[in-house]
Structure formats: structure tokens, C-alpha cells
C-alpha positions as CSV (number, residue, x, y, z in Angstrom):
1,X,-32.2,31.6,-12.3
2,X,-32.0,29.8,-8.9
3,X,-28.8,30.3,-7.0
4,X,-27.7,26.9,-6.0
5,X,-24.4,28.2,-5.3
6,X,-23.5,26.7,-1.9
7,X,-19.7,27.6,-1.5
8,X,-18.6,30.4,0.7
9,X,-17.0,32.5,-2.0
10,X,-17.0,36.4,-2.8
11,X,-16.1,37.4,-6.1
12,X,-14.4,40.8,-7.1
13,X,-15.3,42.1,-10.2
14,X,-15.1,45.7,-11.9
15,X,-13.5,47.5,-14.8
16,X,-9.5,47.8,-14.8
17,X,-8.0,50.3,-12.5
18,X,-10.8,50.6,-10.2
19,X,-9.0,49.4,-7.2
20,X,-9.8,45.8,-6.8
21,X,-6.7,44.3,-6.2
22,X,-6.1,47.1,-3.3
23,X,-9.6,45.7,-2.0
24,X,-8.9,42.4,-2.3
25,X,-5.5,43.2,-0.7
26,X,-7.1,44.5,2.1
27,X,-9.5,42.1,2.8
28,X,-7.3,38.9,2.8
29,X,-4.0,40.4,3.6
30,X,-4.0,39.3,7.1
31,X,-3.8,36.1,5.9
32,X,-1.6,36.5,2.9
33,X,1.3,37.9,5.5
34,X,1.1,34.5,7.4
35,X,3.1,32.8,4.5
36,X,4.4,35.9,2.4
37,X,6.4,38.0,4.5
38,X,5.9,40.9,1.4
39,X,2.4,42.0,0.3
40,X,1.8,42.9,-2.9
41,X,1.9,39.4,-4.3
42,X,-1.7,39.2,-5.4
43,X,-1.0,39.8,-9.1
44,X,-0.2,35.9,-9.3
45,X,-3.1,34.9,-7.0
46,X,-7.1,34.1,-9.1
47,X,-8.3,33.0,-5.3
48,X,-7.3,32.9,-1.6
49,X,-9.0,31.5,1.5
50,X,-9.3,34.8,4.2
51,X,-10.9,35.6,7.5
52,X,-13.3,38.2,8.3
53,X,-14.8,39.0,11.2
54,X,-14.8,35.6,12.4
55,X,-16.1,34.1,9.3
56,X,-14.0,32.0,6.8
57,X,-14.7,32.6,2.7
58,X,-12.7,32.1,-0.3
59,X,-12.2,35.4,-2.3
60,X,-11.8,35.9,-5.9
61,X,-9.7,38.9,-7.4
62,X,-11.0,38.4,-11.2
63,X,-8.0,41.3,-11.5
64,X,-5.7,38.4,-11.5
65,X,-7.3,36.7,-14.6
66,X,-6.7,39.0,-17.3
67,X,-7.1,43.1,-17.9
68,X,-9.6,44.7,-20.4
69,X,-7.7,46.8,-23.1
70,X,-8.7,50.2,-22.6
71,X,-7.8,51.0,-26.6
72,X,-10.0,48.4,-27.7
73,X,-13.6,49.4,-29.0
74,X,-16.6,47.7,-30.2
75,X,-17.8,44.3,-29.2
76,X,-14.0,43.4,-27.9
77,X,-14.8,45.3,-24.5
78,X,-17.9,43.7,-24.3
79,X,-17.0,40.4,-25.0
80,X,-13.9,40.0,-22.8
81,X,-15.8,42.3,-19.7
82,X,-18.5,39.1,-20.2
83,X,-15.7,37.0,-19.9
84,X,-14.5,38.2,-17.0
85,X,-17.6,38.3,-15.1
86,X,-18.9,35.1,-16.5
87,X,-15.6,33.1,-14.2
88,X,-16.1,35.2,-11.6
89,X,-20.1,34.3,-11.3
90,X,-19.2,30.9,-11.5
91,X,-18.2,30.7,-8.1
92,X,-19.4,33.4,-6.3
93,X,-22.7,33.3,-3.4
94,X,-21.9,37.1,-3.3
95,X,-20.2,40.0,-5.7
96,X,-18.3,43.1,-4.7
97,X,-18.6,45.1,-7.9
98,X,-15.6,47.8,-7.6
99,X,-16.2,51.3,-9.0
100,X,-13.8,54.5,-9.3
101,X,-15.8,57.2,-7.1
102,X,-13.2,60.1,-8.4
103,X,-14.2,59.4,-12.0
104,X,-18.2,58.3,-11.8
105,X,-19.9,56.0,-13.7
106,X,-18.9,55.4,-17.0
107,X,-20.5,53.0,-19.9
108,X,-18.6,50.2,-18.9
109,X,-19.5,50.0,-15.0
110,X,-22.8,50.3,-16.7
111,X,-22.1,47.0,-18.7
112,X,-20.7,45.2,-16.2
113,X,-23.9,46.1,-13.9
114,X,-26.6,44.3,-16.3
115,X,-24.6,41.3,-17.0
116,X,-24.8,41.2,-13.0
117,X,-28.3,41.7,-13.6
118,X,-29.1,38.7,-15.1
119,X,-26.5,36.4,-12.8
120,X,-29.5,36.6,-9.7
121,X,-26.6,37.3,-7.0
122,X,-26.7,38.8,-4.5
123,X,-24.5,42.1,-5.9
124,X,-22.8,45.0,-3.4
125,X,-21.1,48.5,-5.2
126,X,-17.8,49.0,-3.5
127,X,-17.0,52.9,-4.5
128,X,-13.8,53.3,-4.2
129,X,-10.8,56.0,-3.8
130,X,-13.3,57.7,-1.0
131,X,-10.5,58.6,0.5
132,X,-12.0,61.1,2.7
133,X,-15.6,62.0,4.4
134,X,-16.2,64.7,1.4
135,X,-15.6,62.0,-1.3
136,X,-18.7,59.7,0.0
137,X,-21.7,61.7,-1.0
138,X,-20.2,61.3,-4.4
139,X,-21.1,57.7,-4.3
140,X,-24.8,58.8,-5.1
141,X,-23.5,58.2,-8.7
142,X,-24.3,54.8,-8.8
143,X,-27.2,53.9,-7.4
144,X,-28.5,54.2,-10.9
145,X,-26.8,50.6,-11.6
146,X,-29.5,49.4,-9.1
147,X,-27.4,47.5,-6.6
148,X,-26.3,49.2,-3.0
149,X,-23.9,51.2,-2.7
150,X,-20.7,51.1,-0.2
151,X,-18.4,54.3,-0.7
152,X,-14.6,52.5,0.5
153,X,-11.3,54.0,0.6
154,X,-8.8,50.2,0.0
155,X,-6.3,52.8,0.3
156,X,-7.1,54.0,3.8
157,X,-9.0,51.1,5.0
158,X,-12.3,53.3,4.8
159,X,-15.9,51.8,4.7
160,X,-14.4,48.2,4.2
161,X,-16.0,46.9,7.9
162,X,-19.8,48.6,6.4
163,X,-18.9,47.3,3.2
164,X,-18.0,43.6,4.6
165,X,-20.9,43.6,7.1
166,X,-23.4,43.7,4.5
167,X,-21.8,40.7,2.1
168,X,-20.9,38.5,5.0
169,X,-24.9,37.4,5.3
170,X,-25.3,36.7,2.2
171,X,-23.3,33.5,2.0
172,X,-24.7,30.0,2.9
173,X,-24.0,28.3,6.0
174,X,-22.0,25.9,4.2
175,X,-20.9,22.5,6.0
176,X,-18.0,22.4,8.4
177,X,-17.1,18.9,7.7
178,X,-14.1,19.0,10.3
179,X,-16.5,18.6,13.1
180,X,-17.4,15.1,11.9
181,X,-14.0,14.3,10.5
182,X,-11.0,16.9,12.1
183,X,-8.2,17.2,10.0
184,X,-5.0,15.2,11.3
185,X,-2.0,17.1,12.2
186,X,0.7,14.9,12.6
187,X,3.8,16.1,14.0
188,X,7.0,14.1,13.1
189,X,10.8,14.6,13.8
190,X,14.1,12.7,14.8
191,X,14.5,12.1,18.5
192,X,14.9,15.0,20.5
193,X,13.6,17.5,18.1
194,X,11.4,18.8,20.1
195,X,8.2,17.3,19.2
196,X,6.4,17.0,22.6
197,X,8.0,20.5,23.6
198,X,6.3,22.2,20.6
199,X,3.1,20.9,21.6
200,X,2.7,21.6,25.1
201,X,3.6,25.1,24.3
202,X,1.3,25.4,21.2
203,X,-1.9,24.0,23.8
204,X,-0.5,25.9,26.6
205,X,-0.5,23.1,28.8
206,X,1.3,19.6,29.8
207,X,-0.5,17.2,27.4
208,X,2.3,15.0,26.8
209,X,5.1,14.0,28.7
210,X,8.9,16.0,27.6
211,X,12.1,14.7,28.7
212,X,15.9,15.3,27.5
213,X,16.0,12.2,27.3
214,X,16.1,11.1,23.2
215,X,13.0,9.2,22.6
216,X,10.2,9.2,25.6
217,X,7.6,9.4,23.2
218,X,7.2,5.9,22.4
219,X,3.6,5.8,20.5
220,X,1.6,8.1,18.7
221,X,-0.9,10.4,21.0
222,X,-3.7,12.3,19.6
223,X,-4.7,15.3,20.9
224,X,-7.8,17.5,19.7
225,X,-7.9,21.0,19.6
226,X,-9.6,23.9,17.7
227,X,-8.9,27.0,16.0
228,X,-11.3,29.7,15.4
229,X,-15.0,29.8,16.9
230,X,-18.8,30.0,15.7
231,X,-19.9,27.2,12.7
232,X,-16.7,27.6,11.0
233,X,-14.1,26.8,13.3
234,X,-12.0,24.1,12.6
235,X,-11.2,21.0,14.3
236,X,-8.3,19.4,14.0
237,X,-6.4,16.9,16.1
238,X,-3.0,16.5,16.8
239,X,-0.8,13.9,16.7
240,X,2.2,13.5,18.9
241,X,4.7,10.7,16.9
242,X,7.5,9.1,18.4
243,X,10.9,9.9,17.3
244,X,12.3,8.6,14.2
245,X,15.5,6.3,14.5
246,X,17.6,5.4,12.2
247,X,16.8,1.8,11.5
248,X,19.8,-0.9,12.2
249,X,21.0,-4.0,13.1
250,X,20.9,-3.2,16.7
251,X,18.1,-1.3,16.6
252,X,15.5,-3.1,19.5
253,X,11.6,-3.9,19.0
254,X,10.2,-0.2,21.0
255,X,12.6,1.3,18.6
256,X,11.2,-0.1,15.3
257,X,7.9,-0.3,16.6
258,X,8.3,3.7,16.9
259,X,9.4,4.4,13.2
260,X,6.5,2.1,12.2
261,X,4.2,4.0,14.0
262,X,5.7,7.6,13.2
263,X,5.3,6.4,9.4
264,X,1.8,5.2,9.8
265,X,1.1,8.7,11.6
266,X,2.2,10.1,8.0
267,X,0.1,8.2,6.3
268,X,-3.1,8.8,8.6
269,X,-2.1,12.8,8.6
270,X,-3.8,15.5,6.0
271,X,-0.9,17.6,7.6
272,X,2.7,17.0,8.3
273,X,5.1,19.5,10.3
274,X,8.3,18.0,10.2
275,X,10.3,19.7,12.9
276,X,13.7,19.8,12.8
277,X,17.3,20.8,14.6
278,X,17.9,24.6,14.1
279,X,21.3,23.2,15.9
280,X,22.0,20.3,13.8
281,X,20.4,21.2,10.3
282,X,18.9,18.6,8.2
283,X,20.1,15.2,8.6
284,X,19.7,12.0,6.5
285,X,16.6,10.8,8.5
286,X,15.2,14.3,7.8
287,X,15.2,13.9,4.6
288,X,14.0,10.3,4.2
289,X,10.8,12.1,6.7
290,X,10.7,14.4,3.5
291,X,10.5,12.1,0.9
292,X,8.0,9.9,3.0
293,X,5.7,12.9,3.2
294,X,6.4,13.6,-0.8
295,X,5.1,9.8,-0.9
296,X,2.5,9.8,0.8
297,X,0.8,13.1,-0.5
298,X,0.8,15.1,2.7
299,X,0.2,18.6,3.0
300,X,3.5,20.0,4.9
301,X,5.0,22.5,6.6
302,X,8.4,22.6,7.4
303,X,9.6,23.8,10.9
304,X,13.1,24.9,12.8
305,X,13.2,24.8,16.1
306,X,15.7,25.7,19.1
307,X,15.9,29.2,16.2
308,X,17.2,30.7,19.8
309,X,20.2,28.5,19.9
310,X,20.9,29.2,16.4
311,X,20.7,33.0,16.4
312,X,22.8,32.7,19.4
313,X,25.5,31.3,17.2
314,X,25.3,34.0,14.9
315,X,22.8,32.1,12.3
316,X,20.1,34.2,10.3
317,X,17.1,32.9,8.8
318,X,18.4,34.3,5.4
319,X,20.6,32.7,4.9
320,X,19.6,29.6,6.8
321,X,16.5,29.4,4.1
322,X,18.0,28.9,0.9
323,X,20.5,26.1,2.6
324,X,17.9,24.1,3.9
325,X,15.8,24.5,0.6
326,X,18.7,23.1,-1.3
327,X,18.8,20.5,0.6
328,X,14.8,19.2,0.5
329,X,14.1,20.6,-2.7
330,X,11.5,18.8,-3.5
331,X,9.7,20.4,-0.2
332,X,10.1,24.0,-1.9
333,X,5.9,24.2,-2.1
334,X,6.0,23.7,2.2
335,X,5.7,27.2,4.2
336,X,8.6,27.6,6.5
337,X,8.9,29.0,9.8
338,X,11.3,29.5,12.3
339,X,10.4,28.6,16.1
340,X,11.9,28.6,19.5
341,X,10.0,25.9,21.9
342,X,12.0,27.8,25.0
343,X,11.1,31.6,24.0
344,X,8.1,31.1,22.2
345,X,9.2,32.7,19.7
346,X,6.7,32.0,16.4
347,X,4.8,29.2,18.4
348,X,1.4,31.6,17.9
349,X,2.0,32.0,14.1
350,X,2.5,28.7,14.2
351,X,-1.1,27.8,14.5
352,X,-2.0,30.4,11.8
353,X,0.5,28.7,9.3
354,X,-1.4,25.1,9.9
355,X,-4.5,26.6,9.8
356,X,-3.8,28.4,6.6
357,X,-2.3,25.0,4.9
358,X,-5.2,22.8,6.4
359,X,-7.6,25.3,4.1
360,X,-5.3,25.0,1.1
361,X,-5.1,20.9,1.1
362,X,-9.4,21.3,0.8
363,X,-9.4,23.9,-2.1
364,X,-11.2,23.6,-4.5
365,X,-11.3,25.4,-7.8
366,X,-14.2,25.9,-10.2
367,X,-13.8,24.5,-13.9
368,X,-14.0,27.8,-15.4
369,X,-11.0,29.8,-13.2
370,X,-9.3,26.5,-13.5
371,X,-9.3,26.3,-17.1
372,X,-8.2,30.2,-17.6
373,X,-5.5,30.1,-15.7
374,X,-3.9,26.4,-17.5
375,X,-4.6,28.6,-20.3
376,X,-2.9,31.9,-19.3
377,X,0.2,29.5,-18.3
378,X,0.5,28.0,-21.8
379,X,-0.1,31.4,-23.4
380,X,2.9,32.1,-21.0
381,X,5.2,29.5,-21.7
382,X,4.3,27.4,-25.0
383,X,4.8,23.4,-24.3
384,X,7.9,21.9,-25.6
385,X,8.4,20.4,-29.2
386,X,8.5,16.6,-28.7
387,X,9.6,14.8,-31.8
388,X,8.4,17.3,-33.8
389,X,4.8,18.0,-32.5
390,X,3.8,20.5,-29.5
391,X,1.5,19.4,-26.8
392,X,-2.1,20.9,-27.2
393,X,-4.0,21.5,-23.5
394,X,-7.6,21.2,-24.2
395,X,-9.6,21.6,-20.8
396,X,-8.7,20.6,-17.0
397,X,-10.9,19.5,-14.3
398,X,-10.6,19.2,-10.9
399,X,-11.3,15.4,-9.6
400,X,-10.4,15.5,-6.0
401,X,-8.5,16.7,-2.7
402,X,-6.3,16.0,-0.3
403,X,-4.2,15.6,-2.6
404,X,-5.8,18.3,-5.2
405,X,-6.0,16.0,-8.5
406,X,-6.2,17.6,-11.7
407,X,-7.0,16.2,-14.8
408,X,-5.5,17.4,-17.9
409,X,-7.3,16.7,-21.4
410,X,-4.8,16.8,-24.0
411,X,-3.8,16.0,-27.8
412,X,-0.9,13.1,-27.2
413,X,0.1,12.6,-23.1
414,X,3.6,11.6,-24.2
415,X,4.7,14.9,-25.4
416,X,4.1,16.4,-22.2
417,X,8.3,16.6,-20.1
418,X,8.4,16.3,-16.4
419,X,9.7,19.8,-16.7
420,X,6.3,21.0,-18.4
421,X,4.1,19.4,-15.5
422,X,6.1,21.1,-12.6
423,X,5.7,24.2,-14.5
424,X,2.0,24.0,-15.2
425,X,1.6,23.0,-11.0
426,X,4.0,26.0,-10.2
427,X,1.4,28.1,-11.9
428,X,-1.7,26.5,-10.4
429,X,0.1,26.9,-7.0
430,X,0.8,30.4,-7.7
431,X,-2.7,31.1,-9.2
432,X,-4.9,29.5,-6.3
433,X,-2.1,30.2,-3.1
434,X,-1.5,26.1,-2.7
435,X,1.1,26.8,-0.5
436,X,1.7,23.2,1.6
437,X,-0.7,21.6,-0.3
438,X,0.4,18.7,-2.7
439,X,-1.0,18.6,-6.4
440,X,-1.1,15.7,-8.8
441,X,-1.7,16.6,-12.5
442,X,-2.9,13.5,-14.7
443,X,-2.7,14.0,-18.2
444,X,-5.6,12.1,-19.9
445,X,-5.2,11.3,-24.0
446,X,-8.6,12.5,-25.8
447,X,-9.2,13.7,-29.4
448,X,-10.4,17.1,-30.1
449,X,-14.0,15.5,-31.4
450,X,-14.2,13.3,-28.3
451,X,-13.9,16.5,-26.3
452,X,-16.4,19.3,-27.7
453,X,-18.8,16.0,-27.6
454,X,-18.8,16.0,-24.2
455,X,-18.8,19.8,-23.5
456,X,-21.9,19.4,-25.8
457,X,-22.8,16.7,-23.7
458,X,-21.9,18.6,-20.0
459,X,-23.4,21.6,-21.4
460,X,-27.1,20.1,-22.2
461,X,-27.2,18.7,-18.8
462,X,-26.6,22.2,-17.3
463,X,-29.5,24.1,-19.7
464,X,-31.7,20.7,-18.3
465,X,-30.8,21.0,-14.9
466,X,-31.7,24.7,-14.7
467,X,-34.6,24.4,-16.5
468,X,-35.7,21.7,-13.9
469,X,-34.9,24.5,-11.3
């Protein structure tokens, strides 16, 4: 079988309490801390964008999708380890197969190795719990299941950098599509928030003009700059908005000419940061810059700044949090982060957290993850009874970005509550790490017959399409 894969993604697969979700934590969670402050949250993440080395992949943690029962026997173990490595093939240009080096092979590494086999990927043995030099030579073990061999300590944070050295080659170039088209980062705010203060010190240099003076910033300016280096470096450019007035009678032409042109900016944007008054809290105008980022379908990030004047008052960012949440609630998917334009206090991290976001707003999620984790959800939480009959979720597919779309093949759409829909995109948010990105589920009416049709349908035009390869 031809490998037309053409995604940057590394799958990690293995038997249950192998280690793969300490891999997997060690691989990504640099990036992880950048919006959780706590590891140890990868038991509700399927995938998450990470950086190695330089190069940008998305990895999969299959660990996330489901266990294995160890007292089952017979055909169950084989049928739900087939499962599990049939999503995680789906997706994947490379595999990290995860083995336990202190117990050795056993039958079902040796099942999961030939349904590898037969996926034509490239395929790399992580051994792991070599914890120490004497521990490696037991790694011998498992170059029986014919794939090479890595002996890794997640643990310790052995063997990963050999390990990662060798998969990192194996996945395509892929196409930096930023280059052509750079993401828009639109910074908005009220007057005076900051704005042009926040970006002189996040490009290190006097790019736009700063004054006390409430509103010097009378159009938008764009500014390009660049995160990362080599083919995947993103490009980005950023966009200095004027301050947002309150509209009124007395409000002049440059002043409404300003709020027109800081709400076009919105529009324009794949990212907003709305930057507010650690000072002052949220105000009115604040929160109308929230809901025209809800409306529009932005991916957001919600920043405080002056947080030096505010811990000078005595304020903490615990309990500063949960007030402003309750106040945008509707912003509770946007990353938060504190800032001080005058220290520089979180201006660096800053960068990460856009960067991170920009990456969420372009995920992309295969149809067979997708569709395991809409199911594990509803396994989860049963929908609602709705005049006496249950919503039935039949299949989901992903139909765009920027916003992420999702459509949702059900029995009957109008048994489906608001409440049901924000719970099924909590999970997907959870599942996939969408944190800042917006998500719009659209539940789509079709009959149980109409459906398997086209699967049948889908599914001939795969067996075709390979056999054409």
C-alpha cells in the first residue's frame, strides 16, 4: 500500500501500561505547559501540536482513545488492539510503537507489530522503563518484531533525543501555507490599554508610535514578523488597531472612523488578543470586543496588562481569573495570560501562547479519531430525552477551519439542546487541545439507510483509489 499520507503527524501506539502517555508527555510537554500551568492533563487529550528540535508535528497519544482490558481473552484483545491501531494509522506519516523493556516481549506487542506490518509506515520501537545504562542491552528483545529498536527511559528523559532523531526524517515536508498567506494577528483594546506598548516590546523595537495620550493610534498598522525558523516557521503579521471608543452623539469622524476600522481588523484577523486594564477590569466596551470576536469566529486570546500595577495593589491572578471569566463567559475556551508592558513580565510567553493558538485555529482532525471521540462523549454523557425520543449521533466529519466546522450526522436535529452541543464541543476541545480556537458543530438530519449508503459509497472509492495506487 502506497503511503500518501502527507500530514506531519506521529502516532503513539502500544499495549496498555507501556508508558505511552509518559512519552507523549515528554515529547509535547513544553508546549502543553504554555496554556496548562499543570501537566498531567493528557488523559483528555487524542492529539496535540508540539515542537521538536525545531520541527513542528502533530502527535497522537492513541492512550487517550480507549484502554485494552487486560481480563479479556480471545478475539476481544485482538479486535479492540486492531482498533486502536487502525485510528492511529489513519493519520500517522510515522509510528512510535511503545514497549515495556522490564517485562519483554509479550504476544500482544507481537500483535500489534504485524498489524504494523501491513500499514507500510515507517515504524520506530520505543523500549521503555530503561531507566538506566544496564536496562538498554535488554532492548535486544525486540528486534524480533522487525522494526528498530530505541531503548527510552519517558521517566528520566533517556534515549528520547536518539529516539526522536530517527522519526523526525521520516515525515513529509509538508506545505507552510503561512509564507503565502501569514496568519493575522490582530491586536484590539479600549484606548490606552496598551496596544502599541505591547507591541514594541513583543518586536523589541519602536514600530509604532506610544503615547499617554488615549488614542494616538488612529488606523490599523500591519506589521510582519516570524516565529520559529527552517520550512516550518510561521509567518504571521500583526496588526496594530486603534482604540475602541465608545460610540456617541459627540463622538467626532477620526473617532468612528477608528471603531470601524478596529472592527474590520476583527474581521480580517484569524487571531484576536484583546488586551485589557489589569487596573480597571473589564469594562462594557470590553465585553462588546468579546462578543464581536464570538461573532465573528476569531481565534482569541485574552490578555491583562499593567499585571505590575495590579500586584502592586495587592491583586493575584487567582483570584483575578475566575472574576474576569465570569464576567466574559462566553470567552472561557480563550488562554489567558497575565502581562506587564513596563517589566516585561510574560511578554516572551506571550509569543508562545499566539503561536500555540495560531496552530489550534488550523487543526485538523482525521474522520476516524474524530468519530471515536463524539462517540466516547455520548458513551459518557447519553443525549437528553426530547419529547420522548433520544438523539442518535451517527458519524461526524470535519468540513473546514478557521473556524473548525464539524458536521454532525444524526437521527432528528431538533432533539439535540444547546446544552448538548456545548457539551459535545467541550469534549472535542478537550480531546484535540482547541484551546483559543472557535468550533461550530452543524447537526445535519439523515436516516440510518441514507448513511451506511454512503459509507458504502465512501468506502468503494477508497478500495478504488488504492487500487489505482
Amino acid at each position: 500500500m502506497e503511503n500518501k499520507q502527507n500530514k506531519r503527524t506521529i502516532a503513539i501506539v502500544g499495549r496498555p501500561n507501556v508508558g505511552k502517555s509518559a512519552l507523549f508527555n515528554r515529547i509535547v510537554g513544553r508546549r502543553v505547559s504554555i496554556v496548562h500551568e499543570e501537566c498531567g492533563v493528557t488523559r483528555d487529550r487524542v492529539v496535540c501540536e508540539t515542537e521538536w528540535d525545531t520541527q513542528q508535528f502533530d502527535l497522537i497519544d492513541t492512550g487517550g482513545l480507549g484502554t485494552i482490558d487486560s481480563r479479556a481473552v480471545g478475539d476481544v484483545i485482538v479486535n479492540r488492539t486492531n482498533e486502536q491501531v487502525a485510528i492511529a494509522i489513519e493519520d500517522a506519516a510515522a509510528i512510535i510503537f511503545v514497549t515495556d523493556i522490564t517485562a519483554g516481549g509479550v504476544p500482544m506487542d507481537e500483535e500489534v507489530a504485524r498489524l504494523l506490518h501491513r500499514a507500510d509506515r515507517p515504524v520506530f520501537i520505543a523500549a521503555n522503563k530503561a531507566d538506566n545504562d544496564s536496562r538498554d542491552e535488554d532492548s535486544v528483545a525486540f528486534e524480533t518484531l522487525g522494526f528498530p529498536v530505541f531503548p527510552v527511559s519517558a521517566l528520566h528523559n533517556r534515549g528520547v533525543d536518539l529516539l526522536m532523531a530517527a522519526v523526525l526524517p521520516e515525515l513529509p515536508a509538508g506545505e507552510n501555507r503561512t509564507i503565502r498567506n501569514p496568519l493575522r494577528i490582530a491586536v484590539v483594546g479600549r484606548p490606552n490599554s496598551g496596544k502599541s506598548s505591547y507591541i514594541n516590546r513583543l518586536l523589541n523595537g519602536d514600530r509604532v508610535i506610544v503615547s499617554d495620550i488615549p488614542g494616538t493610534t488612529r488606523d490599523s498598522i500591519e506589521i510582519p514578523f516570524t516565529i520559529g525558523s527552517g520550512p516550518q516557521a510561521r509567518h504571521y503579521l500583526l496588526i496594530d488597531t486603534a482604540g475602541v471608543n465608545r460610540r456617541n452623539r459627540k463622538s467626532g469622524a477620526v473617532e468612528h472612523y477608528s471603531n470601524m476600522r478596529a472592527e474590520e481588523s476583527i474581521d480580517n484577523a484569524d487571531i484576536v488578543v484583546l488586551l485589557m486594564d489589569a487596573s480597571e477590569g473589564p469594562k462594557l466596551q470590553d465585553k462588546k470586543l468579546a462578543a464581536k470576536i464570538m461573532e465573528a469566529k476569531k481565534g482569541c486570546i485574552l490578555m491583562i496588562n499593567k499585571w505590575d500595577l495590579a500586584e502592586e495593589g495587592g491583586v493575584t491572578q487567582t483570584k483575578y481569573e475566575p472574576a474576569l471569566r465570569k464576567e466574559v463567559p462566553f470567552l472561557n475556551f480563550a488562554p489567558l495570560l497575565f502581562v506587564s508592558n513596563e517589566t516585561g513580565y510574560n511578554i516572551r510567553k506571550s509569543i508562545e501562547i499566539i503561536d500555540y493558538v495560531a496552530s489550534r485555529i488550523e487543526t485538523q482532525m482525521t474522520t476516524g479519531v474524530l468519530n471515536r471521540v463524539i462517540q466516547d462523549a455520548v458513551a459518557k454523557t447519553p443525549p437528553p430525552i426530547v419529547k420522548g425520543r433520544a438523539l442518535k449521533v451517527y458519524y461526524a466529519t470535519q468540513s473546514g477551519t478557521k473556524p473548525i466546522f464539524i458536521k454532525l450526522f444524526v437521527n432528528n436535529t431538533l432533539r439535540a439542546t444547546p446544552t448538548y452541543k456545548r457539551y459535545l464541543i467541550s469534549q472535542l476541545r478537550k480531546a484535540f487541545g482547541l484551546e483559543g480556537a472557535p468550533v461550530e458543530l452543524k447537526l445535519v438530519s439523515r436516516t440510518r439507510p441514507d448513511l451506511e449508503q454512503k459509507l458504502a459509497e465512501r468506502k468503494k472509492q477508497n478500495l478504488a483509489d488504492n487500487e489505482e495506487a
